[in-house]
C-alpha positions in Angstrom: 1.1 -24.3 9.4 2.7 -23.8 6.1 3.1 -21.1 4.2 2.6 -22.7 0.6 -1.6 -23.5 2.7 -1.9 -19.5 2.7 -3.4 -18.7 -0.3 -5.9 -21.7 -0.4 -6.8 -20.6 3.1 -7.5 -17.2 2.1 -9.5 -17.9 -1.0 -11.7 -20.9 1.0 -12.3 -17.9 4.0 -13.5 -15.2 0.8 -15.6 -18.1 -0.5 -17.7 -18.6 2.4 -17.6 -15.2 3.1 -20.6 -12.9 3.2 -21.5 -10.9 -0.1 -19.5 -7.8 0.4 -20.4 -3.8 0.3 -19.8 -1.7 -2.5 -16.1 -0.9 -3.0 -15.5 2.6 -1.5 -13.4 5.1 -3.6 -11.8 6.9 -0.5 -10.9 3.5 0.9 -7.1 4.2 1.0 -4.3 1.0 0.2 -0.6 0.5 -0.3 0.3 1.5 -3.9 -3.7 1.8 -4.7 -2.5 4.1 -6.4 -0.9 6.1 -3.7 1.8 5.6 -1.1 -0.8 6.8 1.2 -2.9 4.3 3.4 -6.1 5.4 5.4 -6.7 3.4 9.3 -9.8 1.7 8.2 -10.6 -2.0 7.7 -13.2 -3.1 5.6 -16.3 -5.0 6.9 -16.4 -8.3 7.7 -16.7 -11.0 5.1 -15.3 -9.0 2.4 -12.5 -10.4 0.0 -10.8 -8.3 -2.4 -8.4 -8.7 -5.4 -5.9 -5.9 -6.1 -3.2 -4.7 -8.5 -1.2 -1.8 -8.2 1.8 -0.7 -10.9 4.1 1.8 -9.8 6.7 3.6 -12.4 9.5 5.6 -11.5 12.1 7.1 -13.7 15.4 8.2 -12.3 18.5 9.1 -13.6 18.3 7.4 -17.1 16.4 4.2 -15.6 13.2 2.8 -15.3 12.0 0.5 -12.9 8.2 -1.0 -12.8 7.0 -2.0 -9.5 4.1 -4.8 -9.8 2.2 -5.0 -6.8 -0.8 -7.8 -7.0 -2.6 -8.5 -3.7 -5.1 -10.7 -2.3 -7.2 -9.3 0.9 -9.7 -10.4 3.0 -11.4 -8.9 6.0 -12.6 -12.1 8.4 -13.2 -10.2 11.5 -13.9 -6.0 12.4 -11.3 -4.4 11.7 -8.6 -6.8 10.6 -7.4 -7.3 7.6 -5.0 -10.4 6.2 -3.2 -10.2 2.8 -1.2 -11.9 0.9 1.1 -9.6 -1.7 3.7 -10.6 -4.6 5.1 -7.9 -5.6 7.7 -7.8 -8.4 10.2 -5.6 -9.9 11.5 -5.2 -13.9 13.2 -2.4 -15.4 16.6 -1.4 -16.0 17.0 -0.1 -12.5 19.1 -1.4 -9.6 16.0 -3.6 -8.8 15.3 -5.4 -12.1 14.1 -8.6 -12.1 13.6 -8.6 -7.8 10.3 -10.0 -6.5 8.6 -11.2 -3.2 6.2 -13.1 -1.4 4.4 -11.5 1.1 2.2 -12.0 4.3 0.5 -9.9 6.2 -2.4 -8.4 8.7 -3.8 -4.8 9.5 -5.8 -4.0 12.5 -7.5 -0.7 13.3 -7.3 0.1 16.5 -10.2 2.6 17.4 -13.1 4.7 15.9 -12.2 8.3 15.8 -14.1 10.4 18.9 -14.0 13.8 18.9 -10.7 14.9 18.1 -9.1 11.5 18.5 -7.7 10.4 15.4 -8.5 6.2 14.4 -5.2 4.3 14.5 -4.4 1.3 12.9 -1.2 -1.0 13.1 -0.2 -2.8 9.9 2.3 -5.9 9.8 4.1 -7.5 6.7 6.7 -10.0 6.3 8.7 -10.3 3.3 10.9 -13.4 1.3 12.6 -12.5 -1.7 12.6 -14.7 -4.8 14.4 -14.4 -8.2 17.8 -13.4 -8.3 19.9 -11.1 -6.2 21.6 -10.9 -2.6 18.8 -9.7 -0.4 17.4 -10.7 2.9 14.0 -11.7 4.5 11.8 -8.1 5.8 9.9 -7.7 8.3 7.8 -3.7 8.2 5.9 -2.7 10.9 3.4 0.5 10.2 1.4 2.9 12.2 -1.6 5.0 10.8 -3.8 7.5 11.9 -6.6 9.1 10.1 -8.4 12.4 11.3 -11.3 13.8 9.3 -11.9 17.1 9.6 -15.4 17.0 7.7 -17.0 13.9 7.8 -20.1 14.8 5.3 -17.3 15.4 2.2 -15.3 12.7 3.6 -12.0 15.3 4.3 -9.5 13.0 5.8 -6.2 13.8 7.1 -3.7 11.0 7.0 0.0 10.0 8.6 1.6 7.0 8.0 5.0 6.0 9.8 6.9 2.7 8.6 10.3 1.1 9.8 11.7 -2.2 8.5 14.0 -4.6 9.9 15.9 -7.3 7.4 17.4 -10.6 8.4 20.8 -11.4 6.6 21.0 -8.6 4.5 23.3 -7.7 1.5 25.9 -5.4 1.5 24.5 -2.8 -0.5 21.3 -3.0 1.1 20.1 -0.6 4.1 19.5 -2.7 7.2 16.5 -0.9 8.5 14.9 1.5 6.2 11.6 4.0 6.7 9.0 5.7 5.1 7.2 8.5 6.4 3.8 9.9 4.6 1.5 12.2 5.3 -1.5 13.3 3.0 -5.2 14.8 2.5 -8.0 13.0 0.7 -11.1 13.7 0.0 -14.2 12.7 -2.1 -15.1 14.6 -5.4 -18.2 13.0 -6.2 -19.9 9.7 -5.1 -17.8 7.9 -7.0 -14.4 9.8 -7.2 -11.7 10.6 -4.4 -8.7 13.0 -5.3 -5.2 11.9 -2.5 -2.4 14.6 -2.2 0.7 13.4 -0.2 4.5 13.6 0.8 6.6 10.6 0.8 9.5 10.3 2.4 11.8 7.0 2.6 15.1 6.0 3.2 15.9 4.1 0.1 17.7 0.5 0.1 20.7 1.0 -1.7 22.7 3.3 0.1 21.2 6.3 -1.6 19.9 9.8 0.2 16.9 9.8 1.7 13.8 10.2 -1.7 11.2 12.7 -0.9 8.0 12.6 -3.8 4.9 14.7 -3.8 2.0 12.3 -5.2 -1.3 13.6 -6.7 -3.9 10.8 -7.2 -7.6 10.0 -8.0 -9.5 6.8 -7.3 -12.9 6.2 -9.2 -15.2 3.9 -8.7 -16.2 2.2 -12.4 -19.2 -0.2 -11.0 -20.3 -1.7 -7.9 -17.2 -3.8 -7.2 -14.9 -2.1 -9.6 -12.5 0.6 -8.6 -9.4 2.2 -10.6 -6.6 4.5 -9.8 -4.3 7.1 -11.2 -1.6 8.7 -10.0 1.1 11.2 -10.6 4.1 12.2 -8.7 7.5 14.1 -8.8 10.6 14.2 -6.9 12.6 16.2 -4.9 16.2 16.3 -5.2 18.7 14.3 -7.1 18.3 11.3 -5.2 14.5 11.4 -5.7 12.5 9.6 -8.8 12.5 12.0 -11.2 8.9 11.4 -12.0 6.7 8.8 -10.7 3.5 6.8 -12.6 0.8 4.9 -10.9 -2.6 2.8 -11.5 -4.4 0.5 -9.8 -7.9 -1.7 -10.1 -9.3 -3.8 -7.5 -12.3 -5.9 -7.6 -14.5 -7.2 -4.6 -16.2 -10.6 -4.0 
């Protein structure tokens, strides 16, 4: 099947799909508005839009990362997306986008003191200008709560890419490890604390960023994000910005 069929396949699937749940504010995604990710799926039938907008500021440049998403859930515990993501700024990355394709698929429940896991898989084409190659990320992700009535999650995230042709400059198979604590404030609010650490595609050392976030949910199917982070060594983002909304139908 094509790949230009995705997205009217996806929106036919949310279409038909049954009315979905209230949008959870501890429900953990990709650059919503964290680097953190939680191993749960949503229920069945639900379809959700998503942007995220990451900023980071490094030595004298900025660089905006635009992250809309489209998500839909048509079985337990899978999840398909379709991403395209894009990059402006004065930064190395300027004006550097992608399409992207993807599922997640959590693995168990959690029993006793065994952890849920979940397996996430994206492929990656560029567009726009620039030299870069095709990207293929494969994630794992566990999630341990350690008090299930105030939602207290533990999470770790592991990721390793693998690009097809690529540029000179850029890393052939980068990483990013993460590992965080989230928990929910209220009913409505979650606060996310984690540690990112990622081999970065340019040739640079290895960025390491503490993150401090909050999700909130604004109305049944309404959620923002906000997010804060800061860097750790000279290779790091000096300082880091995020928000996100998503919306369910």
């Amino acid at each position: 099947m094509k790949s230009r069929h995705l997205p009217f396949l996806l929106l036919a699937a949310s279409l038909g799909a049954a009315p979905a749940a209230a949008v959870e504010p501890d429900d953990l995604d990709l650059f919503l508005p964290s680097t953190l990710q939680d191993a749960f799926a949503g229920q069945p039938g639900e379809a959700e839009a998503q942007l995220g907008l990451r900023y980071d500021r490094r030595r004298g440049k900025d660089e905006l990362r635009i992250f809309p998403q489209y998500q839909i859930s048509p079985a337990d515990g899978l999840l398909l997306n379709l991403s395209l993501p894009y990059t402006v700024g004065s930064g190395e990355r300027a004006n550097e986008g992608e399409v992207g394709v993807g599922f997640f698929y959590n693995l168990n429940r959690e029993r006793g003191w065994l952890p849920a896991f979940a397996v996430a898989v994206e492929a990656d084409t560029p567009v726009g200008p620039g030299d870069r190659g095709t990207q293929v990320q494969v994630t794992g992700i566990a999630t341990r709560s350690i008090d299930a009535a105030a939602h207290r999650r533990l999470h770790v995230n592991a990721s390793w890419s693998v690009r097809f042709a690529p540029s000179a400059e850029e890393r052939h198979q980068p990483y990013r490890l993460v590992a965080g604590y989230s928990q929910l404030l209220s009913p409505q609010t979650a606060l996310i604390l984690d540690y990112v650490r990622e081999r970065q595609e340019r040739g640079e050392h290895d960025a390491n960023v503490v993150e401090l976030a909050f999700r909130h949910r604004l109305a049944e199917r309404v959620t923002v994000g906000f997010g804060a982070g800061a860097g750790i060594g000279r290779a790091s983002p000096r300082y880091r910005l995020l928000f996100s909304v998503e919306a369910d139908f």
